[in-house]
C-alpha distance (Angstrom), angle and dihedral (degrees) to the residues before:
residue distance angle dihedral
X1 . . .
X2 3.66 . .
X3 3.74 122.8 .
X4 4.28 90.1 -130.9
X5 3.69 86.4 60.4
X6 3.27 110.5 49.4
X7 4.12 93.1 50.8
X8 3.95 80.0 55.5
X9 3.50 89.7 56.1
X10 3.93 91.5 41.0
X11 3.49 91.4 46.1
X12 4.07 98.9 42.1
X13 3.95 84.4 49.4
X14 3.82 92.9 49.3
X15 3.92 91.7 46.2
X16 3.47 91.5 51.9
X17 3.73 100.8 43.4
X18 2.99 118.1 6.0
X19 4.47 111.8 139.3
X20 3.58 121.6 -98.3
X21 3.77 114.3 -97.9
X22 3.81 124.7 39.5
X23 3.75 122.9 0.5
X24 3.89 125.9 -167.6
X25 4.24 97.1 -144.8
X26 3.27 116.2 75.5
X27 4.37 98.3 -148.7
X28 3.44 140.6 153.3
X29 3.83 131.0 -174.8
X30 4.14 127.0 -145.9
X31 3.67 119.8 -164.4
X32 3.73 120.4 -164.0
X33 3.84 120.4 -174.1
X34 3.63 140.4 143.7
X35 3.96 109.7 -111.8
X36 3.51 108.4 -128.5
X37 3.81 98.9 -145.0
X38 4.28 96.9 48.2
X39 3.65 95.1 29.9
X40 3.55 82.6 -131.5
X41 4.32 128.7 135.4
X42 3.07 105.6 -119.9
X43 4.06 116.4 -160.2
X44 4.00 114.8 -161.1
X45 3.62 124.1 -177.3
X46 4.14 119.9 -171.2
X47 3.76 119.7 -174.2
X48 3.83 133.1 150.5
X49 3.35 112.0 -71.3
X50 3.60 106.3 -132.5
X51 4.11 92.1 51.7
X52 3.94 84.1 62.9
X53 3.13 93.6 55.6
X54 3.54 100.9 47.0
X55 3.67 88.2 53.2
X56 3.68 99.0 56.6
X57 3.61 80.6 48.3
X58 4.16 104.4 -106.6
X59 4.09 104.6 112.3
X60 3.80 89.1 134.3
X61 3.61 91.9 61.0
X62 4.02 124.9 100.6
X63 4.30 100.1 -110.8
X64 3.69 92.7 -136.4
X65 3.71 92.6 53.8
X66 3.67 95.8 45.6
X67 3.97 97.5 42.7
X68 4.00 88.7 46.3
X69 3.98 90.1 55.8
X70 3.47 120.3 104.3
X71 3.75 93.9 -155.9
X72 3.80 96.4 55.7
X73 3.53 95.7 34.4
X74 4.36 75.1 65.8
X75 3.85 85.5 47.3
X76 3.88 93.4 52.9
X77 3.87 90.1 55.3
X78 3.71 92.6 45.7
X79 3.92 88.8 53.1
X80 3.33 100.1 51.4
X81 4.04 98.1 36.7
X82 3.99 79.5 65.1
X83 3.75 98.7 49.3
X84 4.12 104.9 34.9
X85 3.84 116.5 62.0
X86 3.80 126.3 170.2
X87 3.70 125.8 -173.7
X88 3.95 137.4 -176.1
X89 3.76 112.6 -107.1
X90 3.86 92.1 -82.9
X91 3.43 87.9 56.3
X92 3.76 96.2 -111.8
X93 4.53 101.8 160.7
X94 4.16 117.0 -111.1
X95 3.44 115.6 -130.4
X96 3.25 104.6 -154.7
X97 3.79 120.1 -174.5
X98 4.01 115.7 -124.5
X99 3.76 117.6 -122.3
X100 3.54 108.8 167.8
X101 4.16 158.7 -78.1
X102 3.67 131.8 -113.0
X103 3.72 134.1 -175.2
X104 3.49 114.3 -111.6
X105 3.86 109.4 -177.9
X106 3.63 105.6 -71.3
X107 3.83 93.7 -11.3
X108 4.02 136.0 80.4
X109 3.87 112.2 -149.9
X110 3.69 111.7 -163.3
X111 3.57 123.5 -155.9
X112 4.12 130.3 -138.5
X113 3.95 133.1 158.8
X114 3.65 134.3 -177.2
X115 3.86 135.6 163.9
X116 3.58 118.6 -62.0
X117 4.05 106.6 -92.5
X118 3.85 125.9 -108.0
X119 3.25 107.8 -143.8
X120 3.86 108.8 30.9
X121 3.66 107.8 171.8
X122 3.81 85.7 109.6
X123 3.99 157.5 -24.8
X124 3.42 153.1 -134.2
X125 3.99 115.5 -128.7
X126 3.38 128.4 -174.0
X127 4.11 105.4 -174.2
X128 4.32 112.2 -175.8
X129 3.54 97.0 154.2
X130 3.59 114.5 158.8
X131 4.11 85.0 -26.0
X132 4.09 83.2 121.2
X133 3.59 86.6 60.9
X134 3.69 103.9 35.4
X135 3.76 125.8 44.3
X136 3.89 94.1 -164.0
X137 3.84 88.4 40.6
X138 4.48 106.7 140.1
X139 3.61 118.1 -169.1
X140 3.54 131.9 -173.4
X141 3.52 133.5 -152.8
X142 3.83 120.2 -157.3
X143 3.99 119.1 -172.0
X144 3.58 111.2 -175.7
X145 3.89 113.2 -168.8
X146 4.40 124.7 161.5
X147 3.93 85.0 -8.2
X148 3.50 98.5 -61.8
X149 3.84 121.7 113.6
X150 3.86 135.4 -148.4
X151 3.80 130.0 -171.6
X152 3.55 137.6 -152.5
X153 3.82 123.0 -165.3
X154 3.73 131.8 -143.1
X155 3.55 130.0 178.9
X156 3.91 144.0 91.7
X157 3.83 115.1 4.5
X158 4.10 87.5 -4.5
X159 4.25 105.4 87.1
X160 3.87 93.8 125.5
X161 4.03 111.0 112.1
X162 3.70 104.3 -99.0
X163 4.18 124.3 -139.7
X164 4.29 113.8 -138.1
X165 3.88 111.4 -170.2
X166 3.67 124.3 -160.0
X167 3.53 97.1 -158.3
């Protein structure tokens, strides 16, 4: 089994259940799907809460009281517009438009959309979140197209953008 899988799986299973308190991976998880009722792509990014905000700089504050301000809530989509890019596979940019992030327990999910893709046999991603911040930081990328799914890995010693093909 390759070694880019089973930190997905490591990751993915720490992301999605991982005890409240302190955690020893630093991990975040980015879905990317078309929603079949807008026909939009919609681009969703979970990681713990308290690493986001100690990226953007804010680990003193109380998490309720930053994730229920409107002014940081801005701040969070400003931070990770500059470190998550996506591109078609020419390498033409996504725009995507920022909707919003909520505190879910120990997690922030941040919200993006952006038109549905022409061409979607594959992408480009380039996935830094919180990797300033955290040396041993792993992110994974998810882009689920026509019920298939393709991942792209990010972590220690792999920062490059990465290409996923669909065909």
């Amino acid at each position: 089994m390759r070694l880019d899988y089973i930190l997905a799986g490591l990751a993915g299973a720490v992301l999605m259940a991982a005890p409240v308190g302190a955690h020893e991976l630093h991990a975040a998880v980015t879905e990317i799907a078309i929603n079949p009722r807008t026909g939009e792509m919609e681009i969703m990014h979970r990681m713990f809460a308290h690493d986001l905000m100690e990226a953007m700089g804010e680990e003193t504050m109380d998490e309720a009281s930053f994730y229920s301000d409107p002014a940081h809530i801005a701040e969070i989509g400003s931070y990770v517009e500059g470190v998550f890019r996506f591109a078609d596979p020419t390498g033409m940019l996504y725009e995507p438009t920022y909707i919003g992030a909520e505190l879910e327990g120990e997690f922030a999910w941040v919200y993006f959309v952006s038109d549905a893709p022409e061409d979607a046999s594959g992408f480009i991603v380039d996935n830094d979140l919180l990797a300033e911040t955290f040396a041993d930081q792993t992110n994974m990328t998810n882009f689920r197209f026509d019920s298939h799914v393709r991942t792209a890995m990010h972590g220690p010693g792999r920062r490059n953008p990465v290409r996923v093909s669909f065909d």
